[in-house]
C-alpha positions, 0 to 999 in steps of 0.5 A: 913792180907797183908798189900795190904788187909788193908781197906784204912784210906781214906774212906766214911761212908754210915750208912747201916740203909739207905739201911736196913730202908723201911723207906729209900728205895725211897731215891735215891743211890746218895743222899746217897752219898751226906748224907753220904759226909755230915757227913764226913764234919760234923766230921771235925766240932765236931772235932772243937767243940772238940777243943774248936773252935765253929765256927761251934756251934750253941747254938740253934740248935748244930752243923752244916757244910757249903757244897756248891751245887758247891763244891758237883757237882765237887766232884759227877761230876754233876750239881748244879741242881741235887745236889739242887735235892739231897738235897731236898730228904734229906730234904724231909727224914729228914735228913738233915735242912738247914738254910740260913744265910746272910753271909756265906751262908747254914748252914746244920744241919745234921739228925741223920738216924733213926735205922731199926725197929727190928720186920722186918725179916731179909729176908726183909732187903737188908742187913741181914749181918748189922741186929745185935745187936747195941751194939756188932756190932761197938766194933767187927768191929771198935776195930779190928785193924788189919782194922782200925789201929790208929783210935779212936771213940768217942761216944757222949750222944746226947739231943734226947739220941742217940748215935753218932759214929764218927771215928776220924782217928789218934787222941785220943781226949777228949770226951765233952757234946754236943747239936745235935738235 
């Protein structure tokens, strides 16, 4: 592979179960977006939590993230009305729960997406190439270094006994029991 062909380490992760999940077709493509700025945010705080920094635990309800409307609008280049619109579809989704504090203001518990159904036909996915089996599918394509070149993923047992992909660019880091509901 050239060098000019390499998948960039700066990237965003969108989970393809928010195409391929019927459940997921009226969500609209930008609250996508903003679920999937979320994780990206949310990794930055299981990284704490892995260091042994828990200002982004909570003991009650596992990890969470702070992400203004403000800062949003900036990064999508919109209003703060429609980012308040985007994350009412997510909440609407069940994908993400937010909490207001008195201090620091939303506290963003981010949802695990649910896995598209098996029994579907692959002719009624809108990506048939993603319908594989989970478990062979993240080690073909995230061990293939030749792509993603010093990163490491961490693969967490979380309370509800789903797995938890988190790609931590450049760092091997310990692994560690978390609650993440």
């Amino acid at each position: 592979m050239r060098k000019e062909n390499k998948v960039p380490q700066n990237f965003l992760f969108i989970d393809v179960d928010l195409f391929n999940n019927p459940k997921y077709h009226t969500l609209s493509n930008t609250a996508k977006l903003v679920y999937s700025l979320y994780t990206s945010r949310f990794r930055i705080s299981f990284y704490h939590y892995l260091e042994e920094d828990y200002t982004y635990y909570d003991a009650e309800k596992g990890l969470f993230i702070y992400f203004s409307n403000e800062d949003l609008a900036k990064i999508l280049n919109v209003s703060t009305r429609s980012i308040t619109n985007y994350k009412r579809e997510l909440l609407e989704f069940g994908l993400i729960e937010v909490q207001d504090t008195k201090n620091n203001g939303h506290r963003i518990y981010v949802k695990d997406v649910e896995v598209t159904p098996t029994d579907l036909d692959k002719e009624d996915l809108v990506m048939p190439y993603f319908a594989t089996d989970k478990e062979e599918y993240p080690s073909e394509v995230i061990s293939d270094t030749n792509t993603m070149e010093n990163n490491s993923v961490i693969t967490e047992k979380i309370s509800n006994n789903k797995e938890k992909k988190i790609l931590l660019s450049k760092r091997n880091l310990k692994t560690k029991d978390i609650t993440y509901d």
